[in-house]
BAVEX-476559 format. One record per residue (C-alpha): residue number from 1; residue in one letter; chain; x negated, y, z negated. Coordinates in Angstrom, 1 decimal, decimal comma, padded with zeros to 4 digits. Layout:
N
+-----+---+---+--------+--------+--------+
:   k : r : c :     c1 :     c2 :     c3 :
+-----+---+---+--------+--------+--------+
: NUM : a : A :      X :      Y :      Z :
...
+-----+---+---+--------+--------+--------+
***
This chain:
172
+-----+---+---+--------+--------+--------+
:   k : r : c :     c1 :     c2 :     c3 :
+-----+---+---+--------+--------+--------+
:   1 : x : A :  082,4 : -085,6 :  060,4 :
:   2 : x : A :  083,5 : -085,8 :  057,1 :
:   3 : x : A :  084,4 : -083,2 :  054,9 :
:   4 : x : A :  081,2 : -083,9 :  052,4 :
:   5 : x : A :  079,0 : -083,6 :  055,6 :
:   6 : x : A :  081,3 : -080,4 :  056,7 :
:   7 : x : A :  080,0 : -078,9 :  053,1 :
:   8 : x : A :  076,9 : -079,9 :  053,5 :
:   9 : x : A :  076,2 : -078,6 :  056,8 :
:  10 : x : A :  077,9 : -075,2 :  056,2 :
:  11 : x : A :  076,1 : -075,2 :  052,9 :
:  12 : x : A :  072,6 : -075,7 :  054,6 :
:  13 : x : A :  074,1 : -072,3 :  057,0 :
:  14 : x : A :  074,3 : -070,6 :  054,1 :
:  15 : x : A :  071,2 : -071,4 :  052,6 :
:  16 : x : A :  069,7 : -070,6 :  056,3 :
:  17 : x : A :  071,6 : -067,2 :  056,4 :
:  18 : x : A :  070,3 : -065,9 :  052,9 :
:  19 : x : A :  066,9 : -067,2 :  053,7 :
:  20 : x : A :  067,2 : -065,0 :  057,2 :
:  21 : x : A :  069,2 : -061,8 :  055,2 :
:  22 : x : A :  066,3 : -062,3 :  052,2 :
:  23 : x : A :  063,1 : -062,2 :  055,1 :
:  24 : x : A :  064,7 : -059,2 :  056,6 :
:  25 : x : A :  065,3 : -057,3 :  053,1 :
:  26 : x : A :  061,5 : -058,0 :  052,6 :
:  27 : x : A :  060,8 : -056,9 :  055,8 :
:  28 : x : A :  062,6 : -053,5 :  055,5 :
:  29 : x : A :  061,3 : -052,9 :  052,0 :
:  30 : x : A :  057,5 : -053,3 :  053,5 :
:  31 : x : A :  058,3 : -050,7 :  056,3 :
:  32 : x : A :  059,8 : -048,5 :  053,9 :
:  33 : x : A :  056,7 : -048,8 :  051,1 :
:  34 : x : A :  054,0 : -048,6 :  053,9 :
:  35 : x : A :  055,8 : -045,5 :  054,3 :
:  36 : x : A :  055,2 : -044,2 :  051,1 :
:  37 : x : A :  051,9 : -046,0 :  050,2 :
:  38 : x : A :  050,9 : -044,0 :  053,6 :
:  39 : x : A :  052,6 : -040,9 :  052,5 :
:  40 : x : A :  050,4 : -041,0 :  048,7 :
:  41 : x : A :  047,5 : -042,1 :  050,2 :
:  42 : x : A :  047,1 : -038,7 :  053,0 :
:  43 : x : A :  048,5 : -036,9 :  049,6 :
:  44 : x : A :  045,7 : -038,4 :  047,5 :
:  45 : x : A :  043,2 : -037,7 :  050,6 :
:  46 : x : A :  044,4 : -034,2 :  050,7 :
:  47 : x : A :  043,5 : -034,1 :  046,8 :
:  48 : x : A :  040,2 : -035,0 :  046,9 :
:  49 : x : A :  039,4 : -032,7 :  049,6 :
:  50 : x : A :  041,1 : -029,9 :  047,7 :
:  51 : x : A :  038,4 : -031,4 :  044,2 :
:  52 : x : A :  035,5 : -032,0 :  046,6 :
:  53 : x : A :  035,5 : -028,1 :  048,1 :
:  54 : x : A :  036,1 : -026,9 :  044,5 :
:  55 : x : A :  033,2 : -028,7 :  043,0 :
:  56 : x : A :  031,0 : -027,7 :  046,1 :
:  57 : x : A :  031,8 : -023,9 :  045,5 :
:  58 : x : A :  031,2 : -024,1 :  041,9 :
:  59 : x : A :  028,1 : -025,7 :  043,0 :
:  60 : x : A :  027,0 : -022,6 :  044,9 :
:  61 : x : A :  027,8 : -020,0 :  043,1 :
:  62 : x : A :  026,1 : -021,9 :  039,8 :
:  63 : x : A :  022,6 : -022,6 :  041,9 :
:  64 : x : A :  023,5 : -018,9 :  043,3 :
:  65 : x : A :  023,5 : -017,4 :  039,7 :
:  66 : x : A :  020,2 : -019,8 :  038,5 :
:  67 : x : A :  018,4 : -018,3 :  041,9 :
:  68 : x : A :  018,9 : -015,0 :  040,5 :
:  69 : x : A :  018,1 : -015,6 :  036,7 :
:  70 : x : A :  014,9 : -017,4 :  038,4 :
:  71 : x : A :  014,1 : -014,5 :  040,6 :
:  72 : x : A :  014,4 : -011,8 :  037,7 :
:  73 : x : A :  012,6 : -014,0 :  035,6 :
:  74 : x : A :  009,6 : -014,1 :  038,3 :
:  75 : x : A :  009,7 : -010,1 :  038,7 :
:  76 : x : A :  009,8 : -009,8 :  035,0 :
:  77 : x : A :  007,0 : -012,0 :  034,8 :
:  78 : x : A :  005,1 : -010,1 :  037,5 :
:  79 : x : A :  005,8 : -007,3 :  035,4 :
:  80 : x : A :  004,4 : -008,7 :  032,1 :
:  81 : x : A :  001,2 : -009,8 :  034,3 :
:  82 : x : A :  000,7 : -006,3 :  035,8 :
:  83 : x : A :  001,1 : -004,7 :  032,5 :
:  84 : x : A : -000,9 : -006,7 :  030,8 :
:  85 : x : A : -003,9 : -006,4 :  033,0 :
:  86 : x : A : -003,8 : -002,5 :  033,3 :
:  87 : x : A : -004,1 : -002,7 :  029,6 :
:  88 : x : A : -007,1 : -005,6 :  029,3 :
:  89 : x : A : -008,7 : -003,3 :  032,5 :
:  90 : x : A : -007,9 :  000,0 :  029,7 :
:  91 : x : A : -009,6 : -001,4 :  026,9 :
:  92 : x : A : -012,6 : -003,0 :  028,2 :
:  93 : x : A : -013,1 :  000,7 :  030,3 :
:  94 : x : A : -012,7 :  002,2 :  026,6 :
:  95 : x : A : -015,3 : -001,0 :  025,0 :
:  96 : x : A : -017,7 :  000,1 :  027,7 :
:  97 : x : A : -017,6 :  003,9 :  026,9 :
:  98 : x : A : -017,8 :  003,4 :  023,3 :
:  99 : x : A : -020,8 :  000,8 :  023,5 :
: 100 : x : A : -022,6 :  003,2 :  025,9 :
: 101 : x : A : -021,6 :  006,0 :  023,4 :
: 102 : x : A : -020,0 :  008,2 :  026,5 :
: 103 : x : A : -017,0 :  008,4 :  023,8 :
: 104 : x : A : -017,2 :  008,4 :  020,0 :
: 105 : x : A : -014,2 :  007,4 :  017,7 :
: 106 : x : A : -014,1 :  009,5 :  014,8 :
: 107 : x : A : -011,3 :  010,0 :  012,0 :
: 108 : x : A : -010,2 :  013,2 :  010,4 :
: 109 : x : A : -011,1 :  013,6 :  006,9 :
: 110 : x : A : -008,7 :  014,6 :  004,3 :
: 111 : x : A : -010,6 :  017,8 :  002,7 :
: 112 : x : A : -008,1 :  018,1 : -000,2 :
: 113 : x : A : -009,1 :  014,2 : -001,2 :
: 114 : x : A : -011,9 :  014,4 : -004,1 :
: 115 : x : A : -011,7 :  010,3 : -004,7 :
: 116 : x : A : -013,4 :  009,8 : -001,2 :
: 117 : x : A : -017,1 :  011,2 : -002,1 :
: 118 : x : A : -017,7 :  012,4 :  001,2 :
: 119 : x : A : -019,6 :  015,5 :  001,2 :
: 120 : x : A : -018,7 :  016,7 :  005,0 :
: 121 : x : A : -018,8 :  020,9 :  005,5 :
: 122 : x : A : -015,8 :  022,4 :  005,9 :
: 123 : x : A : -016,4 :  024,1 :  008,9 :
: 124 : x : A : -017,5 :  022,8 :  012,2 :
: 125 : x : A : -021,4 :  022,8 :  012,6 :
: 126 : x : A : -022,5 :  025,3 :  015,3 :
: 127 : x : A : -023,4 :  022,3 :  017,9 :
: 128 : x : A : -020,1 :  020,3 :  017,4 :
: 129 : x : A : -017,3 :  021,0 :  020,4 :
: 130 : x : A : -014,7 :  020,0 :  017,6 :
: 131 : x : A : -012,7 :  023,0 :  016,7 :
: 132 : x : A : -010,4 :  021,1 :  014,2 :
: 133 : x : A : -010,0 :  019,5 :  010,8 :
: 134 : x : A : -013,1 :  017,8 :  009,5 :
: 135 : x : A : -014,0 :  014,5 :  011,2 :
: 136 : x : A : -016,4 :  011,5 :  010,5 :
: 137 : x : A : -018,1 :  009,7 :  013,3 :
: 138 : x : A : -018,0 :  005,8 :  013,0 :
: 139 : x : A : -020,3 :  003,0 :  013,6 :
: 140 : x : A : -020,0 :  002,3 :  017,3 :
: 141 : x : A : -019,8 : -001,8 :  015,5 :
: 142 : x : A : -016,7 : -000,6 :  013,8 :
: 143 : x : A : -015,5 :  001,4 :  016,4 :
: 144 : x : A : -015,3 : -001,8 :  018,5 :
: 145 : x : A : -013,8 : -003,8 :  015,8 :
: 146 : x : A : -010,8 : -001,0 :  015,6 :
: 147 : x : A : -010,7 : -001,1 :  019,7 :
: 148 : x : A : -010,3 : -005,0 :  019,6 :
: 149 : x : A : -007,4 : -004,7 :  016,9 :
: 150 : x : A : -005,2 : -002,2 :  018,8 :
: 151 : x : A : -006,2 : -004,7 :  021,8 :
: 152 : x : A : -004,7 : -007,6 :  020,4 :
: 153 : x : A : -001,7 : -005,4 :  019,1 :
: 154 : x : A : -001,2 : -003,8 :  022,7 :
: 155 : x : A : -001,0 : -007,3 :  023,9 :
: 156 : x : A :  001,4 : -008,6 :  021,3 :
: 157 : x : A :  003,7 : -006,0 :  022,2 :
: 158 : x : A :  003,3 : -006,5 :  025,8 :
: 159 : x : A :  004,2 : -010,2 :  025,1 :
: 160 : x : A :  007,5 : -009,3 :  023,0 :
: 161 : x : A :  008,6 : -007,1 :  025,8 :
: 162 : x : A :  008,1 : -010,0 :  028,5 :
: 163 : x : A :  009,7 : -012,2 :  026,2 :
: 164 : x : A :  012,8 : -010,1 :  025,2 :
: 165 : x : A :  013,2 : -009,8 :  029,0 :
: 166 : x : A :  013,1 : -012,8 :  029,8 :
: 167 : x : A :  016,0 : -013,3 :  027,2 :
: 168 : x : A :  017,6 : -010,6 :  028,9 :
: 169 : x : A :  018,0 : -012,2 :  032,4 :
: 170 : x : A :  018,9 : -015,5 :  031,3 :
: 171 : x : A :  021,4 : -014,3 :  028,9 :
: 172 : x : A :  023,2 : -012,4 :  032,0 :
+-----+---+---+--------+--------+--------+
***
């Protein structure tokens, strides 16, 4: 062998021996980074179990809190209802006594007031029960008009008090 072929060949061992050293150093480095790649991905796992639990909790207690606003809102609502039916089943008992005339509506009258012209005795007349001020019957016609007002007012209110309730339990 000549010493060209000498070179040649021992360069060609070289070349073989860094190709052999250069598959092993890739080799190693995979072991070591499936290592770590292993490592970050049970960490990252770990993570989004730790988020996922979190987010389901906060889940529950929100739909926790909105079953409660919702269930004062329903007995709030039952309240309103109740209320406003033992005040409609009031009024039209009250209608029905003043149409049959089983009760009169009657207003005091100012005896000190000269503008009204309304020339009522002073004194009770010996048949009246009344032992007070003067008083004037009214029509039974305006007497319902009057009962129908403080009906609509009675439910107005009634409505406002359902309605700042309702503001109440939400806002909670």
């Amino acid at each position: 062998m000549t010493p060209v072929q000498k070179l040649g060949g021992l360069a060609v061992l070289v070349l073989l021996a860094m190709a052999v050293s250069f598959g092993v150093a890739w080799q190693v480095q995979d072991w070591r980074y499936d290592g770590k790649l292993a490592k970050q991905a049970g960490q990252f796992q770990t993570d989004l179990d730790t988020i996922g639990n979190a987010a389901t909790t906060q889940a529950r207690a929100e739909q926790d809190k909105r079953l409660a606003a919702e269930q004062r809102a329903t007995a709030a609502d039952q309240q309103h209802s109740k209320e406003l039916s033992d005040v409609q089943r009031n009024q039209a008992l009250l209608r029905d006594r003043l149409a049959t005339a089983d009760v009169r509506l009657s207003v005091l009258l100012d005896a000190t007031d000269s503008a009204s012209g309304c020339n009522m005795p002073a004194a009770a007349g010996a048949v009246s029960v009344v032992h007070a001020a003067r008083r004037a019957q009214l029509d039974p016609a305006h007497a319902q008009r009057i009962i129908a007002i403080t009906d609509d007012g009675d439910n107005g209110l009634i409505a406002l008090r359902a309605c700042q309730a309702y503001v109440r339990a939400i806002a909670r």
